[in-house]
ROTORNU-663590 format. One record per atom (N, C-alpha, C, CB): z, y, x; residue in one letter. Coordinates in steps of 0.02 Angstrom, whole numbers, plus 50000, padded with zeros to 5 digits. Glycine has a CB too. Example, Ala and Ser with C-alpha at 12.3 -4.5 7.8 and 13.67 -1.06 7.14 Angstrom:
BEGIN
503904971650660A503904977550615A503904983550660A504524977650565A503544988850642S503574994750684S503945000250645S502864997050704S
//
This chain:
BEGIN
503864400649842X503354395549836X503674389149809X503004394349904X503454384549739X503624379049723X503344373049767X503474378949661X503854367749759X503694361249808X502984360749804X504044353649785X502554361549717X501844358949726X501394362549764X501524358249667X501594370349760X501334375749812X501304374749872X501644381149814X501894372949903X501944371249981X501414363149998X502954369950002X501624358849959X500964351449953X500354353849979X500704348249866X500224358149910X499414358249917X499284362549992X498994362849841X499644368850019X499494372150077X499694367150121X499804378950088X499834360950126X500224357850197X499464353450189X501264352450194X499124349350121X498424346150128X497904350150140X498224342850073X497894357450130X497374362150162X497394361350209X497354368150160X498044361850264X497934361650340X497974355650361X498384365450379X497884348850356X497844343450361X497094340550342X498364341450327X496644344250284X496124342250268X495784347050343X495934343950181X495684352750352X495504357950379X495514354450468X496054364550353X496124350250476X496084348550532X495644342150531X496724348150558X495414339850487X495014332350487X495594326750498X494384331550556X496334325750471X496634319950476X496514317150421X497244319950491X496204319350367X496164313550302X495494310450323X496124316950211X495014311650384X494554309250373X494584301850408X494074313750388X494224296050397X494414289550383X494244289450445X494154284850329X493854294250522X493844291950577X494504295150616X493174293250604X494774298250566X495384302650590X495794299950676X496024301750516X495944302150733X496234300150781X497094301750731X495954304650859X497344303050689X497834305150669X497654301150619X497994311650666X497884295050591X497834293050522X498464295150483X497724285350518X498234296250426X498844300050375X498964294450335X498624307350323X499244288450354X499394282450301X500404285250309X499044271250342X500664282150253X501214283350250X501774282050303X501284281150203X501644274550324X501954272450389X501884277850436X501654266150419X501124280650471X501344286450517X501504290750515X501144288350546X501554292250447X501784298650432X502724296750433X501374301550349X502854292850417X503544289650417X503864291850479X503534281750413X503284287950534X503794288850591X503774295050637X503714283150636X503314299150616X503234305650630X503754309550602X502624307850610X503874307850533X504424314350514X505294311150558X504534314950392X504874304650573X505714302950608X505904305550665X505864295750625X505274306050701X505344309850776X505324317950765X504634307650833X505074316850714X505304327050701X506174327950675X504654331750607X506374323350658X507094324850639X507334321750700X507404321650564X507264319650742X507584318550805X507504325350845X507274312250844X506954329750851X506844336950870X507204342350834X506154338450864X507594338750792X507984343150745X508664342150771X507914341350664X508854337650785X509534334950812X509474335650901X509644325950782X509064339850915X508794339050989X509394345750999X507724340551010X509314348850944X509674357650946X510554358250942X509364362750861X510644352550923X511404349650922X511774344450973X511464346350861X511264342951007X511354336151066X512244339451090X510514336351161X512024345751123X512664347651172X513284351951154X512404351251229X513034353151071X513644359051077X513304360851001X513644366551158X513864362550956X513644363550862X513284366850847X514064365850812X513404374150911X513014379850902X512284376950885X513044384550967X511834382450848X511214381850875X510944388750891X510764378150829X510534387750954X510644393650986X509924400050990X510884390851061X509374393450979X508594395650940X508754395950880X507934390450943X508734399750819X508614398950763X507884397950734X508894403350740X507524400650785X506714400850788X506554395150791X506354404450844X506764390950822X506454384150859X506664379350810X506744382050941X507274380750774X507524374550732X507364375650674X508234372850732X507124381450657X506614382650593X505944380050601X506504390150578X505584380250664X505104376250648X505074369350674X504594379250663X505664365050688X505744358650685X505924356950584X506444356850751X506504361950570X506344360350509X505794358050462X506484363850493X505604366050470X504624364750432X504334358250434X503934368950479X504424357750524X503954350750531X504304344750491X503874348150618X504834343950470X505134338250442X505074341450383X505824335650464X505004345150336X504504347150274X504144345750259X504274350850262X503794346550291X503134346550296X502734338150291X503024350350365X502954335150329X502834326350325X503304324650252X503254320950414X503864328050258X504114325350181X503944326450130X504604326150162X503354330150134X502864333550062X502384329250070X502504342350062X502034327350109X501474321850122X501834316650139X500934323150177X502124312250154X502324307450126X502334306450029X502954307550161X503024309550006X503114310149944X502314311749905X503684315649937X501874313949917X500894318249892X500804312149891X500204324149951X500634307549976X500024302249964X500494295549925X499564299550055X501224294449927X501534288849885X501704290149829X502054286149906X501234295249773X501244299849729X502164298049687X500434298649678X502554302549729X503374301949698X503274310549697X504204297449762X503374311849639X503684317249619X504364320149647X503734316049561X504304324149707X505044326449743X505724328649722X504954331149774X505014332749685X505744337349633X505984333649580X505514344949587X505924329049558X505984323949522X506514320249543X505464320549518X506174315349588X506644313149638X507314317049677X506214311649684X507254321849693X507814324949712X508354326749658X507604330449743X508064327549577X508614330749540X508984322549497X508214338249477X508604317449496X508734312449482X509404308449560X507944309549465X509134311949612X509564308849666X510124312749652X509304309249744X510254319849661X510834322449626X511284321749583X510754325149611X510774318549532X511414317049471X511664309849471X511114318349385X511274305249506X511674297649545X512314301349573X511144293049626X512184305649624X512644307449673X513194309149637X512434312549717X512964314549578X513844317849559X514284311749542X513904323849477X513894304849520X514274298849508X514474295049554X513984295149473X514494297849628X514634293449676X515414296549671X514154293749751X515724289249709X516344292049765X516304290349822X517024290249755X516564294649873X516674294149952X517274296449973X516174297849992X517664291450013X518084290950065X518764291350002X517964297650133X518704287149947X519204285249903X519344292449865X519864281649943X518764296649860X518804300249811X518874298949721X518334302949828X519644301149680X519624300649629X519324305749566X520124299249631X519014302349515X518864306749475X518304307749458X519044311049488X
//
């Protein structure tokens, strides 16, 4: 499935649940969606607190998702092109150095 594939199925189940609707108890503005994917990546780091292992693979796959998932809607409603953005962040990167890397 391409990034735009997974978008549009993550706004099916988001339309389907009534959060785009403007009486929504869940408003889907970017800010909450912000701090939602932040507490889902804290449920991601929940699996590493005590020890590297991770010991659900089940459970940290769908903490993953959930931090996907807001990062596809985020990136949808602040219309940024991901894949875009990601291959443009990449090629900044090959121009970085870290920790006095030469070359």
């Amino acid at each position: 499935m391409t990034i735009p594939e997974l978008t549009e199925a993550m706004h099916a189940f988001v339309q389907a649940k009534g959060w785009y609707n403007p009486d929504s108890r869940r408003p889907q503005t970017p800010r909450n969606l912000a701090i939602s994917l932040t507490l889902e990546a804290a449920e991601v780091l929940e699996h590493f607190q005590w020890n590297d292992d991770h010991t659900n693979p089940s459970a940290l796959a769908d903490e993953l998702a959930d931090v996907t998932l807001y990062l596809l809607q985020i990136a949808s409603i602040c219309q940024i092109d991901l894949e875009q953005a990601v291959l443009k962040k990449l090629e900044r990167n090959y121009q970085r150095k870290w920790d006095g890397e030469v070359g």
